[in-house]
C-alpha positions in Angstrom: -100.3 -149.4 204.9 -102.7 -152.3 203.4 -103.7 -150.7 200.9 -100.3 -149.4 200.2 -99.4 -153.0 199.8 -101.9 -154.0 198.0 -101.5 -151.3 195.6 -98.0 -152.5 194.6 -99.0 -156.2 194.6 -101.5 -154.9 192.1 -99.1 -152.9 189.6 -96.6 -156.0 190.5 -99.0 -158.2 188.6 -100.0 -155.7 186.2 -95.8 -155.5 185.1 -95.9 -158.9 185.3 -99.0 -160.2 183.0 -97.9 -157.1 180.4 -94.1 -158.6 180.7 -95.4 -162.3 179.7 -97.6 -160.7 177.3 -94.3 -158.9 175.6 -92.7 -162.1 175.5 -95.4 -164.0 173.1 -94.7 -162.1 170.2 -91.3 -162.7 168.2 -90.7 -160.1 165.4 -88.4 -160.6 162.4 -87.1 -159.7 159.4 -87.8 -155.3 160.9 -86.1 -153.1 159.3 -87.0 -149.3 158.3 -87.1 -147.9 154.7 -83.9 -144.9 154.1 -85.2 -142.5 151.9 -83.2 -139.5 150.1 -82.6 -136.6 152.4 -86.0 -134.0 153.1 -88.2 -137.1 151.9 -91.0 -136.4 155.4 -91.8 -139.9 155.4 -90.7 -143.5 155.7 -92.1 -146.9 156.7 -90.9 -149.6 158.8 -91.8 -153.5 158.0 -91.2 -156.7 159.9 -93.1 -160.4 160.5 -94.9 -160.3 163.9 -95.2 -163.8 164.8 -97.7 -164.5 168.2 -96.3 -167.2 169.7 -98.7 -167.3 172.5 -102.6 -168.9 173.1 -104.5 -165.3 172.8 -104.6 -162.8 170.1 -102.7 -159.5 170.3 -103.4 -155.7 168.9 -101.0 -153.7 167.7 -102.5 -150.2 168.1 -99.3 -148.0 167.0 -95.9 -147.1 168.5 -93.7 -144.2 168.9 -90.2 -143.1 167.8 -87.9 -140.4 168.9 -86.8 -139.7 165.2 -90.1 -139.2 164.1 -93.7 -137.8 165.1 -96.3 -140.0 164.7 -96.0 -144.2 164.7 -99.5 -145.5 162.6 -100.4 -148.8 160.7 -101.5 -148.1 157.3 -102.3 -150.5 154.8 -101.7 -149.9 150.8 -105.2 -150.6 148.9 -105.9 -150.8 145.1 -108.9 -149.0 144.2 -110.1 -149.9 141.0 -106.3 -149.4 139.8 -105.3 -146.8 141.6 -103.2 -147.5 145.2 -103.6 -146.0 148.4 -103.1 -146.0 152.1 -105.6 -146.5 154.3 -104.7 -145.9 158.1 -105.8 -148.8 160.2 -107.0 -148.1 164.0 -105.3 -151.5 165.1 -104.0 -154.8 163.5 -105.3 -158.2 165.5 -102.2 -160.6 165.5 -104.6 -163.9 165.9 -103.0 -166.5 168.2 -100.2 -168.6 167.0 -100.3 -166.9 163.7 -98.4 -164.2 162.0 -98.5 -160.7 160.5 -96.1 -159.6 157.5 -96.1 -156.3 157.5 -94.6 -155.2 153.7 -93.7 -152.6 151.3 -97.3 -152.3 149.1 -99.8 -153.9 152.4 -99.8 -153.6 155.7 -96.8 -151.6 156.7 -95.7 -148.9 160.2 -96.0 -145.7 158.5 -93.3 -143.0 160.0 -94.0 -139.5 160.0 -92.9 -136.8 159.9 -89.2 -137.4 160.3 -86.9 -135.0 162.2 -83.7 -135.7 159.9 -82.6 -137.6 157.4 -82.2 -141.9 158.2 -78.7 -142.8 156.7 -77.5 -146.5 157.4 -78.2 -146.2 161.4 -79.7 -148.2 163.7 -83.2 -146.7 165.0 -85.5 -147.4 167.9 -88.9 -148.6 167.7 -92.1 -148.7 170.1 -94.8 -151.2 168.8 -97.7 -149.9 171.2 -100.5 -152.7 172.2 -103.7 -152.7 173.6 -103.9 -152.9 177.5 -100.8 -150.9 177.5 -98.5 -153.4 176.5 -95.1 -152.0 174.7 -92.2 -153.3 172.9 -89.0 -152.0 171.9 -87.3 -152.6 169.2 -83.7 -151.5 167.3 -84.2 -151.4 163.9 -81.4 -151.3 161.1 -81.9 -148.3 158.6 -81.8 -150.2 154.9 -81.6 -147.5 152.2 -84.2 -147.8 149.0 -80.9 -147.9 147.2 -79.7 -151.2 149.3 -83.0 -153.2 148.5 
């Protein structure tokens, strides 16, 4: 029965360290890319403002309306542009991240239907096993 207890004290602490954690970063401006019907792929961008005294990673996230969640970042190469996926993104204490159509960006794919003018949900994934969920307006390339 002790260690019963102190198992659940444990994960009690554990909620409640990855709770405050959630609650030091503020995101804004999120919002995910509509693209024309059978287009596989989209992105999602927002500000991700840490409001608190230690740095946070952003490792990925997950969404029901498509496969894979991954930061990528869009590089020019002597002229030419590219994405480069990132492992993680450090959101440095009391600083912020803007992640944006041609840099650092949430890259969606492989979509499972088309996004028209909806509201989607978002899972930013950090390190230690912190989440976030987010609903994120749908704002067409032909809104922008």
């Amino acid at each position: 029965m002790k260690k019963f207890f102190i198992l659940c004290i444990g994960l009690f602490i554990s909620q409640a360290i990855a709770a405050a954690q959630t609650e030091q970063i503020e995101v804004t401006n999120a919002y995910v890319r509509g693209l024309p019907p059978g287009v596989e792929n989209t992105a999602a961008y927002m500000t991700l403002h840490n409001t608190g005294s230690e740095d946070l990673v952003l490792t990925g996230g997950e969404a029901d309306f498509a496969e894979s969640v991954s930061i990528h970042a869009s590089e020019n190469n002597n002229g030419m542009m590219s994405m480069v996926h990132k492992m993680n993104l450090t959101i440095p204490a009391g600083e912020q991240v803007v992640l944006e159509s041609g840099g650092l960006h949430l890259m969606l794919s492989g979509l499972k239907g088309p996004l028209v003018n909806e509201e989607v949900s978002l899972t930013l994934k950090f390190q230690e096993g912190m989440t976030l969920t987010l609903r994120l307006p749908v704002i067409s390339v032909l809104d922008e």
